[in-house]
N, C-alpha and C positions, 0 to 999 in steps of 0.2 A: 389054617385060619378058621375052617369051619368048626372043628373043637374048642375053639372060644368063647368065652360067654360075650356076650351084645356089649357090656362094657368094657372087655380085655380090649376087644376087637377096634371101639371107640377110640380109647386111651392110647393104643400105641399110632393109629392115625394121627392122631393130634400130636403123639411125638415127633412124627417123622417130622413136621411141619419146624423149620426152622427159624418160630419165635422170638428172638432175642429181643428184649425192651428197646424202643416200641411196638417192633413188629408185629405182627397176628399172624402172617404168612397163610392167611385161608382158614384160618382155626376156627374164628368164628362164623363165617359160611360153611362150615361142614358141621358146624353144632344148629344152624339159622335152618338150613334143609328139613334136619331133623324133627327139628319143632313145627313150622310151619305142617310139619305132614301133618303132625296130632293138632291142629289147631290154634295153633301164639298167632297173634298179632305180631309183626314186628319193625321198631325202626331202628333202623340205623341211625347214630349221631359221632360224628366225625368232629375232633374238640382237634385245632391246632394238626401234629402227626399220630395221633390219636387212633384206635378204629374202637368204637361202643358200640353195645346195643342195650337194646329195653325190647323185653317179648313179654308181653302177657297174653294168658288165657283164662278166658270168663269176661263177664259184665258187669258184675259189683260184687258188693262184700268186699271181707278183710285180703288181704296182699297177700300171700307167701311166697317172699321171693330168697331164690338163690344167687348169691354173688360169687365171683370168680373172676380173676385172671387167665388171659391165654398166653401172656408173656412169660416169659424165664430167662433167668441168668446166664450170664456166658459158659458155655460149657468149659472154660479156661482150653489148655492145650490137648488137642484132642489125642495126643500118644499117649497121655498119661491115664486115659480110661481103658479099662479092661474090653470094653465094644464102646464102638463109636455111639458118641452120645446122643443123634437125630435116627440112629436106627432101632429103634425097641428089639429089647433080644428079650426071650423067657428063659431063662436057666435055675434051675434045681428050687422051683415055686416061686422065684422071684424075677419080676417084671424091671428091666437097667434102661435108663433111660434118661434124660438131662427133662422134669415134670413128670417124670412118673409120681412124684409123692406133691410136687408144689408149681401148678398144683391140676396137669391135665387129666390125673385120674378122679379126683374130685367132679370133675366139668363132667368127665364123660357118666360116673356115678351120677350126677343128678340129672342127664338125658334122658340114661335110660330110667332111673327111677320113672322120672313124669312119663317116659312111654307106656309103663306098667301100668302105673295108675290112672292115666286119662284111660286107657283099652278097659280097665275094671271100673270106672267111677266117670265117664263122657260129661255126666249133669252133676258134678263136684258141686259144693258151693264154696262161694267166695271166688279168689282171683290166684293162679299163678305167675309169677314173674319169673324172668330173668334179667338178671344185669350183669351185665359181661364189660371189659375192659382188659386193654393191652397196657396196662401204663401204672400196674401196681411194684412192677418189681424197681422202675427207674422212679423219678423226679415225681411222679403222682400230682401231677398239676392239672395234668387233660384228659383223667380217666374218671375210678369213680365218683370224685367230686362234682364236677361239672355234671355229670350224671344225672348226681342228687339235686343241683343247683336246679337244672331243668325241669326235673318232675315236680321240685317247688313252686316252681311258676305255676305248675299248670295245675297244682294245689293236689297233686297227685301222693299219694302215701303208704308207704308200705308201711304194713301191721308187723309183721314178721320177719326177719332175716335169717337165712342161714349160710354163713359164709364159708368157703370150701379149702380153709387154710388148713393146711395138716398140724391136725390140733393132741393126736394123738400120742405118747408116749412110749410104749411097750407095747401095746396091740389095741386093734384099731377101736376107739369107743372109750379107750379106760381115761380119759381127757378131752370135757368140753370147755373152751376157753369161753366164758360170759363177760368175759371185759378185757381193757388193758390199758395199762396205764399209761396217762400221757408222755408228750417228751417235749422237753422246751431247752433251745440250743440257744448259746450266746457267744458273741467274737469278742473278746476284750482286748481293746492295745493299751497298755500302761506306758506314761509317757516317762520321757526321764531325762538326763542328759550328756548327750557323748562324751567324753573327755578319757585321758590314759591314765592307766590304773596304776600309775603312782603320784600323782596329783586327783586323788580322789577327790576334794572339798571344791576343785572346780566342777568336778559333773555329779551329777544324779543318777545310782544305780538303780533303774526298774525292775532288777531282779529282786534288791532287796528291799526297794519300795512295796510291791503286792507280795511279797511271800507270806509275812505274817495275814495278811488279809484273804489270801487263799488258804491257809490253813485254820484258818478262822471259819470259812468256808465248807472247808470238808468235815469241819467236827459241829457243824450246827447241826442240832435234833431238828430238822425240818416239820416232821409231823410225826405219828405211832404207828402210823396205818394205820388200819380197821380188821374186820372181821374177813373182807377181799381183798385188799390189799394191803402188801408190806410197805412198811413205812418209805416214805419219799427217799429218792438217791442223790447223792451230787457226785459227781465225777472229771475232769479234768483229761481229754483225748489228747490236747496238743499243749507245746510250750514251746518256743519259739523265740529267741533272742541272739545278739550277737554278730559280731562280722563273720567272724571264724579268726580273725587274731586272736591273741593271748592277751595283750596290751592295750585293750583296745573297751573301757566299759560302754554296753549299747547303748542306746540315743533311745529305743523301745522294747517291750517285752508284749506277744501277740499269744492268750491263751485264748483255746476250746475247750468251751465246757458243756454240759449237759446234765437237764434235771429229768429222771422218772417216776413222775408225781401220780397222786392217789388223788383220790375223789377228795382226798379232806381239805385238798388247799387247790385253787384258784393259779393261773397263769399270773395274774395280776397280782397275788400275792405274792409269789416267787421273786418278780421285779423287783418288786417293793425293798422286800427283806434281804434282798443280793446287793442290790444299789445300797443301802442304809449301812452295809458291813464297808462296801469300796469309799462309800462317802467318810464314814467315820475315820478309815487311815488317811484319810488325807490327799489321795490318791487321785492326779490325775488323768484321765481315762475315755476312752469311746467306749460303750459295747453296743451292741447290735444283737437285737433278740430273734429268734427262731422259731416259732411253734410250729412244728410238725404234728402234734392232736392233742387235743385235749382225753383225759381220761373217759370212760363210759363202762357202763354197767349194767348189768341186767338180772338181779340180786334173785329176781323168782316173778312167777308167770306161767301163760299157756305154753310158751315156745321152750323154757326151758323144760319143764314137765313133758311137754310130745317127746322132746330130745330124751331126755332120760329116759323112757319107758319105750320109746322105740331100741337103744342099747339095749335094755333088759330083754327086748322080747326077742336081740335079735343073739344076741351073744348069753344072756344070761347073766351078765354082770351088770354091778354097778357103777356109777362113770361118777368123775371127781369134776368139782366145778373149778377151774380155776383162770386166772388171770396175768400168769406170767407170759414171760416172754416180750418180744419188739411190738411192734404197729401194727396193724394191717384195714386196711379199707374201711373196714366194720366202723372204725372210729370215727367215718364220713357219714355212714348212715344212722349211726346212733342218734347223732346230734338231732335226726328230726323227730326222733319219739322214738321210734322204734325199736320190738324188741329185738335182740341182735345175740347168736352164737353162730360159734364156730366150732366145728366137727368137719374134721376131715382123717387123713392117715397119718402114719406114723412117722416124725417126722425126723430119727435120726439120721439122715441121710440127704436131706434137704439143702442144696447149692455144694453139694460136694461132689467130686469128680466117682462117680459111677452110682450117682443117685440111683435107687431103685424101692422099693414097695412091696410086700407080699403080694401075689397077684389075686389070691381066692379074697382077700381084707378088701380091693374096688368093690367083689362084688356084695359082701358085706355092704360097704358103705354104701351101697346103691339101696339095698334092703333096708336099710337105716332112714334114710331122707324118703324113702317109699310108705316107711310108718309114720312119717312123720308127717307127713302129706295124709292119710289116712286120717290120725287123730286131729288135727287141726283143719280139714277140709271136707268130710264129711259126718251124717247126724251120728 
C-alpha cells in the first residue's frame, strides 16, 4: 500500500465499503476526516434514509463545488466477477472493483486534489464545497435534491460545479459532458372492452384503439435539436395487455413511454402535443406524467474553459463537449444557475460485473480538478 499514490490508496478504501443504494457504509466519514483536517466546515444532513453532506472551505466569493455519489449498484452475483467486487484488486494497471470508475475514484480524485491545493494556496480565494450524497444511483428523492433544496433556503449558491460522473470515453479527459438532456416518463392505460374475439362488435380492442395513435407518436419530428443536442426522442419501454387467452380481447392496453428532450421544447410542451395526438384518436385514456429532469446546459463560461485547459495542460489533448448519455444529479443543480460539468473516468465499464479504471487515469483525474481549482480560485 505504501507504493500507492494518496488517491489509489483513497479509492480502493472507499471500495471496500459496502455502498449499495442507499447506503454510504462510512464513505462519507472517511472522505469528512479528510477534509476537516485541511479545513471544510461540515454538516451533515440526513434527508429520509439518506446520509449527505455540505463541506465548504473559505468565507466568501464564488463556490466551487464538487459533487458525487458514494452509493453504487449491486454488484449482481458475486461468482460471476473475476475478484470479488468490495475488495479492490490492482492487476496489469487496472484498478477491479464494483465504483472504481462510478463513481469512488472520482471522490477520492477530488480529496486529494483540494489536499494539494489548499497545502499550495491556504488563502485561495473564493469558497470550496463539497456535496456528497448516497442516493444518486436509486430513487434520488433524498439526496442531491433536497440538498439543493436547503442551501436555497439559506440563499446559499454555488458559482461552479464539477460533478464526478465518469464522463470519459477512451481516455480519461477526451469527454466533458456540459448537459443532458431531460427525460419525461408517462403510464398510459387505453381503455377498451372485454369481450371474445369472435363477437368482436360487442367489445372494444385497445390494442387496435391506440396503435395508430402510438405510431403517430414515434414518427412525430418532435424538434431538430440544436447545435448541443440531438433532436428530442420518443420511445415506447413497455406494452402490456391481455389475459393470456387466445379468446379473450382485453378490457385495457398499459404503455411506457418515455421522452429525451433538448433545451428546444418544455416538459409542458411535450404534455401538450402527446395529449392532442391521444385526444384526436378518440382515445379513451389515463396517463400519468413523470419528470425525472429537465434538460440543462452550460453552452460556455469560466468553468468550462478551466476544465478544458486544465485536460490540455494535463494530458495534452483536447476534450470534446458533449451531452449524451442518461441523467445524473447535475441536472438538480443546474436548475439554480449554476455552471455545471462533468469530468470524471472512463466509463466503459461502469455497473458491469468487474468494473474497473486505469489506475495511473485517478491520478490524472486528481491533476485535472487540481487545475481547475487553480484557474478558478486563485489571481
Amino acid at each position: 500500500m505504501t507504493a500507492l499514490s494518496p488517491t489509489l490508496q483513497l479509492t480502493m478504501d472507499l471500495i471496500r465499503r459496502r455502498s449499495v443504494t442507499p447506503e454510504d457504509a462510512d464513505c462519507q466519514n472517511i472522505m469528512i476526516q479528510r477534509l476537516q483536517a485541511i479545513g471544510f466546515q461540515v454538516e451533515h444532513l440526513r434527508f429520509g434514509d439518506v446520509d449527505n453532506f455540505w463541506a465548504v472551505r473559505g468565507q466568501k466569493g464564488p463556490i466551487l463545488a464538487f459533487a458525487g455519489h458514494t452509493d453504487v449498484v449491486p454488484s449482481g452475483p458475486e461468482q460471476r466477477w473475476n475478484t470479488p467486487p468490495f475488495e479492490p484488486i490492482l492487476r496489469d494497471g487496472m484498478l477491479y472493483g464494483r465504483g472504481a470508475a462510478d463513481m469512488k475514484g472520482s471522490l477520492a480524485a477530488m480529496v486529494t486534489a483540494c489536499e494539494r491545493f489548499v497545502a499550495e494556496y491556504p488563502n485561495h480565494s473564493g469558497r470550496i464545497a463539497f456535496l456528497i450524497t448516497s442516493d444518486e444511483e436509486g430513487i434520488a428523492i433524498n439526496g442531491t435534491v433536497k440538498v439543493v433544496e436547503w442551501l436555497e433556503s439559506r440563499n446559499e449558491k454555488i458559482t461552479w460545479c464539477i460533478v464526478g460522473e465518469p464522463s470519459s470515453t477512451n481516455v480519461v479527459g477526451d469527454v466533458i459532458k456540459n448537459g443532458r438532456r431531460g427525460s419525461l416518463g408517462g403510464e398510459l392505460v387505453v381503455k377498451g372492452k372485454q369481450g371474445h374475439v369472435a363477437y368482436p362488435h360487442l367489445a372494444r380492442n385497445p390494442i387496435h384503439l391506440v396503435a395508430p395513435a402510438l405510431a403517430e407518436l414515434a414518427a412525430e419530428e418532435w424538434d431538430r435539436g440544436n447545435a448541443f443536442f440531438p433532436a428530442t426522442s420518443f420511445q415506447i419501454s413497455n406494452f402490456n395487455s391481455g389475459t393470456g387467452a387466445t379468446n379473450v380481447i382485453p378490457g385495457e392496453a398499459h404503455i411506457v413511454f418515455n421522452f429525451r428532450f433538448s433545451t428546444e421544447l418544455t416538459e409542458e410542451d411535450l404534455r401538450r402535443r402527446t395529449e392532442a395526438i391521444l385526444d384526436k384518436h378518440g382515445l379513451e385514456y389515463e396517463l400519468t406524467w413523470k419528470l425525472s429532469g429537465h434538460p440543462f446546459l452550460t453552452s460556455s463560461g469560466a468553468l468550462v474553459a478551466a476544465a478544458q485547459k486544465a485536460i490540455r495542460a494535463v494530458t495534452g489533448r483536447e476534450t470534446e463537449l458533449s451531452t449524451s448519455g442518461g441523467t445524473s444529479d447535475g441536472r438538480f443543480i443546474a436548475l439554480t444557475g449554476a455552471q455545471v460539468v462533468e469530468l470524471g473516468p472512463v466509463n466503459a465499464t461502469i455497473h458491469q460485473v468487474d468494473e474497473c479504471v486505469k489506475a495511473e487515469d485517478l491520478d490524472l483525474l486528481s491533476s485535472m480538478y487540481e487545475h481547475i481549482m487553480r484557474e478558478l480560485l486563485t489571481p
